[in-house]
N, C-alpha and C positions, 0 to 999 in steps of 0.2 A: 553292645560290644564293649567288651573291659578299654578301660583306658591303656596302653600301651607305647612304650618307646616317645615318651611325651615329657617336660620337665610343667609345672604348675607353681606357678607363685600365689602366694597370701598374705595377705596383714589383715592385723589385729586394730578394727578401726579405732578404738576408745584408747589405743596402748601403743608404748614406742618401741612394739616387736613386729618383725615382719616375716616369713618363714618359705619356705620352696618344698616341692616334695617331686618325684622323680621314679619313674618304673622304663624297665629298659626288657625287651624281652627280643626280638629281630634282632637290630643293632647290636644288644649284647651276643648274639649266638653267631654273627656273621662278624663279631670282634674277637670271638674268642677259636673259631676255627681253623683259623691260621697259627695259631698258640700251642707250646706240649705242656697239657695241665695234667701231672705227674698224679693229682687225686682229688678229690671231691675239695677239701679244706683249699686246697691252691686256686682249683675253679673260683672257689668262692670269694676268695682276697681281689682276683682279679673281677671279679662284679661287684664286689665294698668297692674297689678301686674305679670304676669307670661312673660307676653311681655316684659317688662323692665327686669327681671331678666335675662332671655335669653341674651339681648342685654350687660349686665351685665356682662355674665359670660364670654363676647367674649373680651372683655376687659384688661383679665389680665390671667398670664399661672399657672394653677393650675390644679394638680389632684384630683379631691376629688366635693364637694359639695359647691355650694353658694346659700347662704338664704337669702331672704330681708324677712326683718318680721316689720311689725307696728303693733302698739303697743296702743292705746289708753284709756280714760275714757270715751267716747261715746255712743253711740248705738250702732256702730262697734267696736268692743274688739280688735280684731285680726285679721289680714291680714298675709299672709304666702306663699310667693312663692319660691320655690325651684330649679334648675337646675343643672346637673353634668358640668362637662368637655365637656361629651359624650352629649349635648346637650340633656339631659332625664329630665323633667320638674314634678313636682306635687304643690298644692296648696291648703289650705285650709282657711277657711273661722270659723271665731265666734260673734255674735251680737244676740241681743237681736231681738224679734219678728216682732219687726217695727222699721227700720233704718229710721232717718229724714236727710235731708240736702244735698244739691244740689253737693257737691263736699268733696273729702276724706276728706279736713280738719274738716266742719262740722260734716260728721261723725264720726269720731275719736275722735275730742274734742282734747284736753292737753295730748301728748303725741310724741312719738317718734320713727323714721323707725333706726334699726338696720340691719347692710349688712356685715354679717359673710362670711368666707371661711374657709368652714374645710377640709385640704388638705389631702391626705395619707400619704404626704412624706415630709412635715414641718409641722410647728409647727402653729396653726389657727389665723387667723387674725381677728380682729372686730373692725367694725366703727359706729358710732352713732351721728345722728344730731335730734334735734329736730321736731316736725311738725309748721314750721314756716309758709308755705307756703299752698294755696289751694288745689294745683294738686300733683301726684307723680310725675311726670315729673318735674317740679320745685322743690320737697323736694330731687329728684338726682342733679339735678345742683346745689343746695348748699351745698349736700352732696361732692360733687367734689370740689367746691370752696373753703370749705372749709379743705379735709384732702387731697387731692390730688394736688392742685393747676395748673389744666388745666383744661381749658378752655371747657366746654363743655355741649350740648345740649340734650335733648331729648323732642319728638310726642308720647305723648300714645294716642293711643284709642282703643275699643273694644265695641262691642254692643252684642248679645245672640250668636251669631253665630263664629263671628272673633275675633281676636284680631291682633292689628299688632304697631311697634312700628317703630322710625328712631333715631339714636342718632348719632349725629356729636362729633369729639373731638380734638385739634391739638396737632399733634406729639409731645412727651417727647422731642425727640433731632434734633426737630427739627420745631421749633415753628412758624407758621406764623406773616406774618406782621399782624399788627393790622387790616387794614383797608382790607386784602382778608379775616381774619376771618369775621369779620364784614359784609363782602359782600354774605358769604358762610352761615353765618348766618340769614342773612335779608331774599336770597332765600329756603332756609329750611322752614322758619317762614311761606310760603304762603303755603305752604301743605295742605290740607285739611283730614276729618275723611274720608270723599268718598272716595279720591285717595288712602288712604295710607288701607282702606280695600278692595278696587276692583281693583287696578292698581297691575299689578307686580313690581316686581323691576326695571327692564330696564325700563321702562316705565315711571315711578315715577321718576327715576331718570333724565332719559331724560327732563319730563316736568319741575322736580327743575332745572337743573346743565346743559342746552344743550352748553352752550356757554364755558362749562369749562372740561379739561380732565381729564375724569376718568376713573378711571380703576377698572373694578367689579371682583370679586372673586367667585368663583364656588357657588352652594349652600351647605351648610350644614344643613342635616336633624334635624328635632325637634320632638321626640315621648314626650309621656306620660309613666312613669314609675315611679315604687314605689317599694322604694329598703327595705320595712320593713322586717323583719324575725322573728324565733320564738327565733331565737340566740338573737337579738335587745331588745324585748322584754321581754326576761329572765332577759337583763341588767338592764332594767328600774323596771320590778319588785326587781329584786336582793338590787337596790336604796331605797327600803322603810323598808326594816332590817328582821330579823325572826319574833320580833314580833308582828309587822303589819299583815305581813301575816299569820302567827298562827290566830291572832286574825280574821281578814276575814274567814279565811275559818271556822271558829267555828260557823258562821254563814249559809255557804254555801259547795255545797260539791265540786265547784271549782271555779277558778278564770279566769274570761271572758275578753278579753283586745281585745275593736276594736281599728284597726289602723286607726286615723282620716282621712288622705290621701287618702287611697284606700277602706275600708270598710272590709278590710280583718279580720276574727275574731281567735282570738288566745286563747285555753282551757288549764289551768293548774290544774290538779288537786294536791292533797296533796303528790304523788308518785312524779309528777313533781316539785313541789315545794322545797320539802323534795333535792330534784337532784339538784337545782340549788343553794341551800345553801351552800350543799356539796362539789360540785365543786370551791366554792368560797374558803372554809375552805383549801382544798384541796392546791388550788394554793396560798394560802397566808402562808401556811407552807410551801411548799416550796422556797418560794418569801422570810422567813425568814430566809431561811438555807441559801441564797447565799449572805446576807450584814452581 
């Protein structure tokens, strides 16, 4: 059975590079069917994009959620990929009816990838680089070069079906010579879209690295999951004031909120509404009794 919907890590034991690799094939299709992917190149940014995030998230220890979100003035607005900890992935998609241009930058236009971490148990992180570069793969490597300062690569690809990604990086404390990065990176560079969607890992890896020892790490699984709720959505309503929402429902006799992610639909009528005010009032009198 192919390896699937699984992220795999590796190091290079003689060398201060360690690397992740990642095929998403379920999880991506049950992330992308809630989505309107305008055409085959859109699908696909949206599979660079949940691939790279995954690969992302194995990167650094954190509880909680990381977002790569781009951003642009395009025919692609919005790109949006999500992953926990718990490797649980979601993504969405915004552009206009007809996306033009061969590669994310075209579509984007002037604009910028933003790579949040909202943790449960510190305090959130955000980094922001421009879209200087064609590919997402190269706007991560200058994202890295730039607020990270190691050295590191990534392979997206995706087509309707897979998606899968490879990213090399060398060790914080312990950084290789130049020239085995150099070497570690020249054979990565011959990868292909083929191998890296129909090859396993051991395999893949064998054909890059046979002449070099490594050491692969168990799989770790990759679902599709959407952690929205009616609690979430109170919060976001609760962010537009009383009387915003006074005013809507005067039109209506209640308030409809899909979740972009998963398509789940959330009803508030003016008894719910009226409740989630309350609760607000509620805990900010208290909140002023104790300062």
């Amino acid at each position: 059975m192919k390896e699937q919907d699984c992220l795999r890590r590796f190091i290079f034991e003689d060398l201060g590079v360690r690397g992740e690799w990642v095929r998403l094939e379920d999880s991506l299709r049950q992330a992308k069917q809630f989505q309107t992917l305008v055409n085959d190149r859109v699908d696909e940014q949206l599979g660079q994009a949940l691939a790279a995030v995954v690969l992302l998230s194995a990167t650094v220890k954190f509880q909680g959620s990381m977002i790569l979100q781009v951003q642009g003035n395009g025919d692609l607005k919005t790109l949006v990929a999500q992953a926990t900890n718990e490797r649980k992935i979601r993504g969405l998609v915004r552009s206009v009816a007809g996306v033009a241009g061969a590669n994310l930058k075209e579509m984007m236009g002037e604009g910028h990838l933003v790579l949040t971490i909202e943790s449960e148990i510190a305090e959130p992180y955000q980094g922001i680089v421009s879209l200087e570069k064609d590919t997402l793969a190269d706007i991560l490597q200058l994202y890295f070069r730039q607020s990270e300062q190691l050295a590191t690569r990534f392979w997206l690809f995706a087509n309707q079906t897979h998606a899968a990604g490879l990213m090399i990086q060398e060790l914080p404390d312990r950084k290789s010579y130049k020239q085995d990065w150099e070497r570690i990176e020249m054979l990565a560079s011959t990868v292909t879209a083929k191998e890296m969607l129909t090859l396993d890992s051991e395999e893949m890896l064998y054909r890059l690295f046979n002449e070099e020892k490594v050491r692969l790490y168990e799989p770790e699984p990759v679902e599709f999951h959407c952690n929205c709720s009616r609690q979430k959505i109170s919060g976001t309503l609760l962010a537009l004031g009383r009387d915003e929402l006074e005013e809507i429902l005067k039109e209506r006799e209640d308030i409809e909120v899909d979740c972009q992610f998963c398509g789940a639909r959330y009803h508030f009528d003016k008894v719910d509404v009226e409740n989630i005010l309350l609760t607000q009032s509620t805990e900010g009198a208290v909140s002023g009794t104790q300062h």
